[in-house]
RODO-396006 format. One record per residue (C-alpha): residue in three letters; z, x, y; residue number from 1. Coordinates in steps of 0.02 Angstrom, whole numbers. Layout:
N
> ALA,Z,X,Y,NUM;
...
//
This chain:
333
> UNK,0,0,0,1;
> UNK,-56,81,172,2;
> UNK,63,83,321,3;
> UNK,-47,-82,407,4;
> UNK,9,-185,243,5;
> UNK,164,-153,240,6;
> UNK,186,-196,436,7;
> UNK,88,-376,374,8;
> UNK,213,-399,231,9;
> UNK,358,-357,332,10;
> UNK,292,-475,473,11;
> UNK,238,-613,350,12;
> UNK,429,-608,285,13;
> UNK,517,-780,339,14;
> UNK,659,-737,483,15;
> UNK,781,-819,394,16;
> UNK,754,-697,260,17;
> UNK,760,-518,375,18;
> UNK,925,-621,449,19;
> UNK,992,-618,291,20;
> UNK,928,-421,245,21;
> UNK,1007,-371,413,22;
> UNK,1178,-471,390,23;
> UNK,1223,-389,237,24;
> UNK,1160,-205,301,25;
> UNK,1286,-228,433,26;
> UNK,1419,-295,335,27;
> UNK,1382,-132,195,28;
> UNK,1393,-24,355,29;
> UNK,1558,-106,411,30;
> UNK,1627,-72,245,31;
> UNK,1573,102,238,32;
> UNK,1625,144,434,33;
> UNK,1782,34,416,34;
> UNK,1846,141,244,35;
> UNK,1815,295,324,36;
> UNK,1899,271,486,37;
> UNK,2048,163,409,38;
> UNK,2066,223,221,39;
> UNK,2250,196,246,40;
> UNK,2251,31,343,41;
> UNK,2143,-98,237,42;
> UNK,2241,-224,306,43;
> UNK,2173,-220,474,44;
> UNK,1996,-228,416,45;
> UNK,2038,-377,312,46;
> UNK,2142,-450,451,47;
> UNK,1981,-404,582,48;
> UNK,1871,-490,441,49;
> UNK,1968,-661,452,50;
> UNK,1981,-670,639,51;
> UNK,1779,-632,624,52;
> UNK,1767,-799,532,53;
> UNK,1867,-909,660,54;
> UNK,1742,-813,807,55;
> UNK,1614,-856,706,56;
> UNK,1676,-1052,694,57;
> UNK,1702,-1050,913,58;
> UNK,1511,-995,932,59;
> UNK,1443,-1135,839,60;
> UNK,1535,-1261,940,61;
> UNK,1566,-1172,1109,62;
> UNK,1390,-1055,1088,63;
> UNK,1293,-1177,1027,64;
> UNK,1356,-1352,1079,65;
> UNK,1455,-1313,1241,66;
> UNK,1600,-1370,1179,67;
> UNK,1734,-1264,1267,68;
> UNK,1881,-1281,1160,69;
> UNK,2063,-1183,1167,70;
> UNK,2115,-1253,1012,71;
> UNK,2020,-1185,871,72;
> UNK,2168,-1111,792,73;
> UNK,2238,-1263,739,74;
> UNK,2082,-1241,610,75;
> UNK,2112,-1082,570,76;
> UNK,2299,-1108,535,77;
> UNK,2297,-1274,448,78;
> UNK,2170,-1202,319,79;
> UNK,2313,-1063,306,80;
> UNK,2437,-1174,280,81;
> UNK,2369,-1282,146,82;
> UNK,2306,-1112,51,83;
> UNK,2460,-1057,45,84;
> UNK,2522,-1233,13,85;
> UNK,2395,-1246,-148,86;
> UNK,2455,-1070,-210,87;
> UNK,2644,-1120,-211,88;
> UNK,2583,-1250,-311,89;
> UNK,2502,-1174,-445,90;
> UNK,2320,-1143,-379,91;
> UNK,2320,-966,-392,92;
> UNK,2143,-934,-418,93;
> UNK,2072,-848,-260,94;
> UNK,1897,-921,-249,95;
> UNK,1971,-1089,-283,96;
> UNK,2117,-1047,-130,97;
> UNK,1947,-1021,-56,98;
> UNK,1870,-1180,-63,99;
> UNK,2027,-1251,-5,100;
> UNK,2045,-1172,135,101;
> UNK,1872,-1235,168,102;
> UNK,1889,-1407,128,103;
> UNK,2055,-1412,246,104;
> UNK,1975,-1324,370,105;
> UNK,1813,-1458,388,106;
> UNK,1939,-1604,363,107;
> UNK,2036,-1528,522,108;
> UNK,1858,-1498,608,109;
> UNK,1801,-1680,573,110;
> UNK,1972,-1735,640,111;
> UNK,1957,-1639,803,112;
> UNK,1808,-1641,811,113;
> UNK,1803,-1856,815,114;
> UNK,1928,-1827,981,115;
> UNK,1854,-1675,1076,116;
> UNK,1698,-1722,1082,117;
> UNK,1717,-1889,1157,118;
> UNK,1744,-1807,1312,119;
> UNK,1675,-1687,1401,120;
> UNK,1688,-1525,1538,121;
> UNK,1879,-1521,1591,122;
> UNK,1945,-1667,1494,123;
> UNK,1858,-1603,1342,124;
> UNK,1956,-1435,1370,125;
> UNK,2116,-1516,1400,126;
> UNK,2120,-1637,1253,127;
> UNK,2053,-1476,1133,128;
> UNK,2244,-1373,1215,129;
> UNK,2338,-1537,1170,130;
> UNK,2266,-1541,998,131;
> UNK,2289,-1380,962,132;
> UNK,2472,-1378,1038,133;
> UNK,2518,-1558,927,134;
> UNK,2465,-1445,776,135;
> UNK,2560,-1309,829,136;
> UNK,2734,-1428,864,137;
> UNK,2682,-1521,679,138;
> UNK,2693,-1340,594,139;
> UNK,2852,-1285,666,140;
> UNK,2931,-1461,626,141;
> UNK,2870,-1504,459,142;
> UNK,2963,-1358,376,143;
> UNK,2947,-1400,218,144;
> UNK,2787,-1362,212,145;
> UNK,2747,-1225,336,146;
> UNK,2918,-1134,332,147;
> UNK,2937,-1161,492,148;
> UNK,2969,-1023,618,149;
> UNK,3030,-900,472,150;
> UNK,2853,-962,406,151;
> UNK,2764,-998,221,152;
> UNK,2799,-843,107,153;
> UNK,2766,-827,-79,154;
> UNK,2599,-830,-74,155;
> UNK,2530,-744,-223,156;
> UNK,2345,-753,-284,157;
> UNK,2309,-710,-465,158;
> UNK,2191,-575,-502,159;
> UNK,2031,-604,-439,160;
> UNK,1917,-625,-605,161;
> UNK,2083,-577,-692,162;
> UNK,2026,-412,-642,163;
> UNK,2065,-361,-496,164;
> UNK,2247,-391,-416,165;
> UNK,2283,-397,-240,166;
> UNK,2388,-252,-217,167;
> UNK,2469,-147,-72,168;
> UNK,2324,-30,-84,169;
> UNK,2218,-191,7,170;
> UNK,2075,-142,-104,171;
> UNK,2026,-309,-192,172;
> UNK,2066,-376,0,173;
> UNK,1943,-306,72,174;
> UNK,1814,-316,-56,175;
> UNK,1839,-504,-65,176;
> UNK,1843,-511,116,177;
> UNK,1687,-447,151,178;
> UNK,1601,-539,2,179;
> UNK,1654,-677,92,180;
> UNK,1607,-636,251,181;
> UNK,1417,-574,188,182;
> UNK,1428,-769,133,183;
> UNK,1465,-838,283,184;
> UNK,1369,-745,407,185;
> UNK,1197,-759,288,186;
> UNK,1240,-939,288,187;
> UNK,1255,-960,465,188;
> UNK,1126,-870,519,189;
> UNK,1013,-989,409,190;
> UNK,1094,-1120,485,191;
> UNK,1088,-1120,669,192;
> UNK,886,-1086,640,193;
> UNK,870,-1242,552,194;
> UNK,819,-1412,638,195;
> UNK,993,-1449,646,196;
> UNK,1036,-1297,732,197;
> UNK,893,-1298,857,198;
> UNK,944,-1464,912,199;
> UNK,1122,-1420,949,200;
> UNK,1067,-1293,1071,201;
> UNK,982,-1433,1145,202;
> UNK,1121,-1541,1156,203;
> UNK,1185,-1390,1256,204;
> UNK,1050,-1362,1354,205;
> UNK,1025,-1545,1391,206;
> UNK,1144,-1678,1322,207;
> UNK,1054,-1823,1414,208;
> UNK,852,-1777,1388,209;
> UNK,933,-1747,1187,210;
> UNK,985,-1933,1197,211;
> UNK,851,-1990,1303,212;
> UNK,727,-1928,1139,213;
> UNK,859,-2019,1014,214;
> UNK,947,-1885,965,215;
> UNK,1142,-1958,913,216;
> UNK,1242,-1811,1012,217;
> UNK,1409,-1876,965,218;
> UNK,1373,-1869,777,219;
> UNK,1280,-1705,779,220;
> UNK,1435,-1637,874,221;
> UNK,1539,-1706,740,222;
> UNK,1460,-1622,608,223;
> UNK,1429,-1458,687,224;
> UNK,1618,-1456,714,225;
> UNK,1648,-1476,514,226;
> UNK,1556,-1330,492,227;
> UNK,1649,-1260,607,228;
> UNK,1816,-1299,529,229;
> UNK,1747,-1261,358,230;
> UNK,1701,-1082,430,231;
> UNK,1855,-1056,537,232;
> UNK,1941,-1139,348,233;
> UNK,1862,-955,274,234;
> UNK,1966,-874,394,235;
> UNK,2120,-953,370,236;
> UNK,2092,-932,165,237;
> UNK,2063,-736,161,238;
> UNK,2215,-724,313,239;
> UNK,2333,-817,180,240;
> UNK,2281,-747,16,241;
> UNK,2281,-564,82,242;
> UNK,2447,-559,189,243;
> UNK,2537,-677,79,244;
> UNK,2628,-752,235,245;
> UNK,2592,-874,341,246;
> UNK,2676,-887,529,247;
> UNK,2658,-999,672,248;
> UNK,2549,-877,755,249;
> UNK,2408,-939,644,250;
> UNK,2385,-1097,750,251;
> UNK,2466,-1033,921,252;
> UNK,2367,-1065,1100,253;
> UNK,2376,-864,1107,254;
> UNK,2276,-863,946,255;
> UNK,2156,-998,1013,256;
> UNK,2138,-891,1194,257;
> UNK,2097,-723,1074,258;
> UNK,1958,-814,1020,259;
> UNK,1868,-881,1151,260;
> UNK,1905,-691,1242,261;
> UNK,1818,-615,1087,262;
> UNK,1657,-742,1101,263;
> UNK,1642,-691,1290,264;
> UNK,1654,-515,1255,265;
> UNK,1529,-533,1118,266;
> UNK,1400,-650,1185,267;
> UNK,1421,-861,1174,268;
> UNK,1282,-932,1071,269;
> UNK,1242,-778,971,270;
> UNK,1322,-766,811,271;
> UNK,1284,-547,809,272;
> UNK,1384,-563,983,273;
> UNK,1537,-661,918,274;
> UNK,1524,-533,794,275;
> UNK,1524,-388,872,276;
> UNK,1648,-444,1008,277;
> UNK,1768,-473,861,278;
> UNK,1748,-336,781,279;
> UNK,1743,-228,921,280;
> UNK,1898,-307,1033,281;
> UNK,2011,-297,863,282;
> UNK,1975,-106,860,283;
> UNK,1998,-72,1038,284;
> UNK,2157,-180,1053,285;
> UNK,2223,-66,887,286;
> UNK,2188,92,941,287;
> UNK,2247,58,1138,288;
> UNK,2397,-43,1084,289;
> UNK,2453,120,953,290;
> UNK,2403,246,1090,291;
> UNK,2483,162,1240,292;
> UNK,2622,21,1156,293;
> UNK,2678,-33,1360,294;
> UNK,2517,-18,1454,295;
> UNK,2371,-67,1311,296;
> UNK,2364,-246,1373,297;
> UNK,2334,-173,1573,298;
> UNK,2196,-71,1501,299;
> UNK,2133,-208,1371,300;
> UNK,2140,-334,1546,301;
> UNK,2029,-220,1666,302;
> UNK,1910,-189,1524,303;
> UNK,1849,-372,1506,304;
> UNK,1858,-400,1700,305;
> UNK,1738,-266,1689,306;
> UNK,1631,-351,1539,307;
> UNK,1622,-528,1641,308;
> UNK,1574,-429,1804,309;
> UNK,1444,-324,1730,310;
> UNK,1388,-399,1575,311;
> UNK,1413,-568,1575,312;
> UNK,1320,-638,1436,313;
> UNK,1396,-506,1338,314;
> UNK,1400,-338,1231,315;
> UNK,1269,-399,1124,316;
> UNK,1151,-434,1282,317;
> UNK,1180,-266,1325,318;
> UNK,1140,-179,1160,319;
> UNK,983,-291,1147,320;
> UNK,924,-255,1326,321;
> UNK,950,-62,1296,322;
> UNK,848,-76,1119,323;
> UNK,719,-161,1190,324;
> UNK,689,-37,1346,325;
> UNK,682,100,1178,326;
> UNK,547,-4,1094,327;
> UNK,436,-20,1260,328;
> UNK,472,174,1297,329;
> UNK,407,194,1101,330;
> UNK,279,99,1099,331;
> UNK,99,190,1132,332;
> UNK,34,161,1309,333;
//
């Protein structure tokens, strides 16, 4: 095969499908990066790896619906809780802990989703806080199930394929993090391409010209924010199964804020930005916060006032502005 077929093969290859490719080259280099920089601290990869997830879950209703929403935690942390809930109980199987946590997560998106989206610009944002803050006041009451403020502990997962035991090491962790994160983000990224996707963004874009063509916005909405739970549901899973514990912290406003601070940095309506703006804000806030313990949230502060002033769509815009200026500067005159 000459060089001219392979560049027809490789541009007759469906999007979806080099999507895919790319999404699990990154995630491979993530793995290989993340083990080498942090062979003794699996846990904050896997912890990063979660918190990627309930990013993930804020794009597709604040990237690409317009949904602003401060109370996406309550997705994450309910999944957590009735994981950990399930394992108590004798589920102890960590794929099936997984499809909990995605089931209670998509329930709790469908739920919020049915009173957020009713509203809209500042209302919308204020019913989303008091959401997530009645969630918050239900776990710290309802002790019996959530522990409380000393939180849920015993969680403990079987081996995975009764194989492979979650240890301290964080090994298995990680490993079934990142399987299910390769999952996820190939799904997605399917996803938000389809029809269904396409006319989300222009329920963004345009919510009246969407209804003025038929388009049911409300429903759409509704059912873009079940996805959303069942992804931000992933998070709360792999958070559970790999720390064993469960706090109130999982479905605090500060959790919620985190978030939406990630997306920015990252890129709204992009799901490589709310990816790399996870990934990338985790790391920085680790190694400033160890290097710095009193002054790392100053630093972490004037570093996104810089990001909105400068880059205000977003690392991701940055990165794809700078690549592109490459490509022209490659490309034969």
């Amino acid at each position: 095969m000459t060089g001219a077929d392979r560049t027809r093969a490789l541009s007759a290859t469906p999007d979806w499908v080099r999507g895919e490719a790319a999404a699990l080259a990154l995630i491979a280099a993530f793995a290989i990066i993340g083990y080498v920089l942090f062979p003794d601290d699996l846990a904050l990869l896997t912890r990063i790896i979660a918190i990627v997830c309930l990013v993930l879950s804020l794009d597709l209703v604040t990237g690409y619906c317009g949904v602003i929403t401060l109370g996406q935690a309550a997705l994450f942390g309910v999944s957590a809780y009735a994981v950990g809930n399930a394992c108590i109980a004798g589920i102890t199987d960590p794929i099936a802990l997984l499809g909990v946590g995605i089931v209670a997560g998509a329930v709790t998106g469908l739920v919020s989703g049915v009173l957020i989206t009713r509203f809209s610009a500042l209302p919308q944002l204020v019913i989303s806080i008091a959401f997530g803050q009645l969630v918050a006041a239900l776990a710290n009451k309802l002790s019996m199930f959530t522990g409380g403020s000393d939180g849920l502990s015993g969680i403990t997962p079987s081996a995975l394929f009764d194989v492979f035991d979650f240890d301290l090491y964080g090994r298995t962790s990680f490993g079934f993090s990142l399987a299910a994160l390769a999952i996820v983000l190939a799904f997605l990224l399917r996803f938000v391409r389809s029809p269904f996707g396409l006319m989300c963004r222009g329920i963004r874009d345009d919510a009246l010209r969407a209804r003025m063509i038929g388009t049911s916005v409300y429903q759409r909405l509704i059912v873009m924010y079940a996805v959303s739970g069942a992804v931000a549901g992933v998070g709360g899973a792999l958070s559970a199964i790999n720390v064993g514990v469960v706090g109130l912290d999982s479905v605090s406003f500060e959790l919620s804020a985190e978030a939406l601070v990630m997306l920015v940095v990252g890129g709204a309506g992009n799901l490589w930005g709310a990816l790399f703006g996870a990934i990338l804000f985790q790391i920085f806030q680790h190694i400033v916060g160890a290097a710095s313990p009193f002054q790392w949230m100053t630093i972490v502060g004037l570093v996104l006032v810089g990001i909105t002033l400068f880059a205000p769509k977003g690392i991701y815009s940055v990165i794809g502005r700078a690549l592109a200026k490459v490509s022209q500067l490659r490309a034969p005159s």
